[in-house]
C-alpha positions in Angstrom: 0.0 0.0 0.0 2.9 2.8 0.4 3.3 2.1 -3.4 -0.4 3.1 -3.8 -0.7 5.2 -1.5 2.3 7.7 -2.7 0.2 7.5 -6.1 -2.9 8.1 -5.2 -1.4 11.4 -3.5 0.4 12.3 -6.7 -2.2 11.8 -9.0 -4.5 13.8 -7.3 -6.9 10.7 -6.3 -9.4 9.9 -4.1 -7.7 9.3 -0.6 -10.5 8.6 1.6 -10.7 5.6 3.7 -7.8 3.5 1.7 -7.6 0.0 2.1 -5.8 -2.6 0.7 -8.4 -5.0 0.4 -10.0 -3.1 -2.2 -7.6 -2.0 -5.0 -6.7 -4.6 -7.9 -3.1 -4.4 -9.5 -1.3 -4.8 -12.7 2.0 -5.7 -12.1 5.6 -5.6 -14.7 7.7 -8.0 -12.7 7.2 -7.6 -9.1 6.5 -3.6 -9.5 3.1 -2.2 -9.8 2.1 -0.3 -12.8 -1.4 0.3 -12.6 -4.2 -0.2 -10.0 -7.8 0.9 -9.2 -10.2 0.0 -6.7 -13.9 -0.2 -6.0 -14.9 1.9 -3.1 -18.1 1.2 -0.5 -20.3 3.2 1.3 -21.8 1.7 2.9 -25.3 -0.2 1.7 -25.6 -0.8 -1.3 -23.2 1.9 -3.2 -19.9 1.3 -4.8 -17.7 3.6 -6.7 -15.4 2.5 -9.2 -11.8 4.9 -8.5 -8.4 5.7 -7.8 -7.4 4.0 -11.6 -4.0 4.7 -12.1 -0.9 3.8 -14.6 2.6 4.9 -13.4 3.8 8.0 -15.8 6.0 5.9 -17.9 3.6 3.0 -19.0 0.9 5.1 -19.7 -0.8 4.9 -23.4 -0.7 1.2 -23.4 -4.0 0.0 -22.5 -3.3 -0.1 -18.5 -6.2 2.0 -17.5 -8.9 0.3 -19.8 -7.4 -3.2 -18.7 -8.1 -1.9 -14.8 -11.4 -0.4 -15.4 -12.8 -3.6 -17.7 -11.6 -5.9 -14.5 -13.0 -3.5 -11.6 -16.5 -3.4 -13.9 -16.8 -7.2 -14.2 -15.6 -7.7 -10.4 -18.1 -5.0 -9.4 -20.7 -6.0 -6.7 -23.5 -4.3 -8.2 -24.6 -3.8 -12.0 -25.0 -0.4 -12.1 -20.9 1.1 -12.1 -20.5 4.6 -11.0 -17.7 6.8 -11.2 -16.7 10.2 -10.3 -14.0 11.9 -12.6 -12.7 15.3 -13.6 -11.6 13.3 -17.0 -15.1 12.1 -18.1 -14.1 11.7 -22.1 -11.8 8.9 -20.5 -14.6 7.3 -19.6 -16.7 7.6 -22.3 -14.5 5.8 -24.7 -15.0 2.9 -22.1 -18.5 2.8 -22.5 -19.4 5.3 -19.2 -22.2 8.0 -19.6 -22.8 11.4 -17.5 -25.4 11.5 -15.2 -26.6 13.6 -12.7 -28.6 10.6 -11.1 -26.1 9.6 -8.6 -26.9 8.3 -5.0 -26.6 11.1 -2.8 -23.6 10.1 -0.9 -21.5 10.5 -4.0 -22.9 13.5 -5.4 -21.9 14.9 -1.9 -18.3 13.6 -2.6 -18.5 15.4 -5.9 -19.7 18.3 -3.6 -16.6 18.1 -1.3 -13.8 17.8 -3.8 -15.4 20.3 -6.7 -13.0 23.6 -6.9 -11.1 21.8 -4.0 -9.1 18.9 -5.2 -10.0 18.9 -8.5 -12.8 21.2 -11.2 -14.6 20.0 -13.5 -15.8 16.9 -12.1 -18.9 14.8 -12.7 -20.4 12.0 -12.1 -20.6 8.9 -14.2 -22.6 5.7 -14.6 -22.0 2.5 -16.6 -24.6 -0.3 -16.5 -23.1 -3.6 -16.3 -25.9 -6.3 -17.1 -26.4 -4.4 -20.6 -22.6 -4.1 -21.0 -23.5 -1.0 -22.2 -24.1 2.6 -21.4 -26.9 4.7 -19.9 -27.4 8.4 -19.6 
């Protein structure tokens, strides 16, 4: 987690409430490369963050391998996401919405002009494997 960790505070990601237990890894060798997690909150709402790829192995399919393996691990079908890079997500088949459960739109409410701007939430619906607005 110290690997993660320092990450997650460099890129600027969500470091509420980390735990080990929840990230997924890709790993070169023994070193990590990318990770992600799916966060709880308690009930029945998960977020899908903290997707990162180290600087130098980004552009090579690391994120969308992370985010393809958090959606299909995901404990519910309907994937949400909060980003300040939403055209990321698009290409993986997320859509905007402003339909989120309240505890993240507060999170988007906390960080907004704080941590990060331009940040929205996103949803993907898993048992279509496809998109809904």
């Amino acid at each position: 987690m110290p690997f993660i960790r320092d990450c997650v505070r460099r890129f600027r990601l969500d470091s509420e409430a980390l735990d080990a237990r929840q990230f997924i890894t890709v790993r070169q060798g023994e070193r990590i490369v990318a990770f992600g997690r799916i966060k709880p909150y308690g009930g029945d709402v998960y977020e899908l963050g903290c997707v990162g790829v180290v600087e130098h192995q980004r552009g090579r399919g690391l994120g969308r391998l992370v985010v393809q393996s958090l959606i299909e691990r995901f404990p519910a079908d309907t994937v949400y996401v909060t980003t300040d890079v939403p055209e990321y997500f698009e290409r993986l088949g997320f859509s905007r919405t402003n339909g989120l459960p309240p505890v993240l739109a507060a999170k988007i409410g906390r960080v907004e002009g704080k941590l990060r701007s331009g940040v929205v939430g996103m949803v993907y619906l898993r048992r279509r494997g496809r998109k809904n607005g």
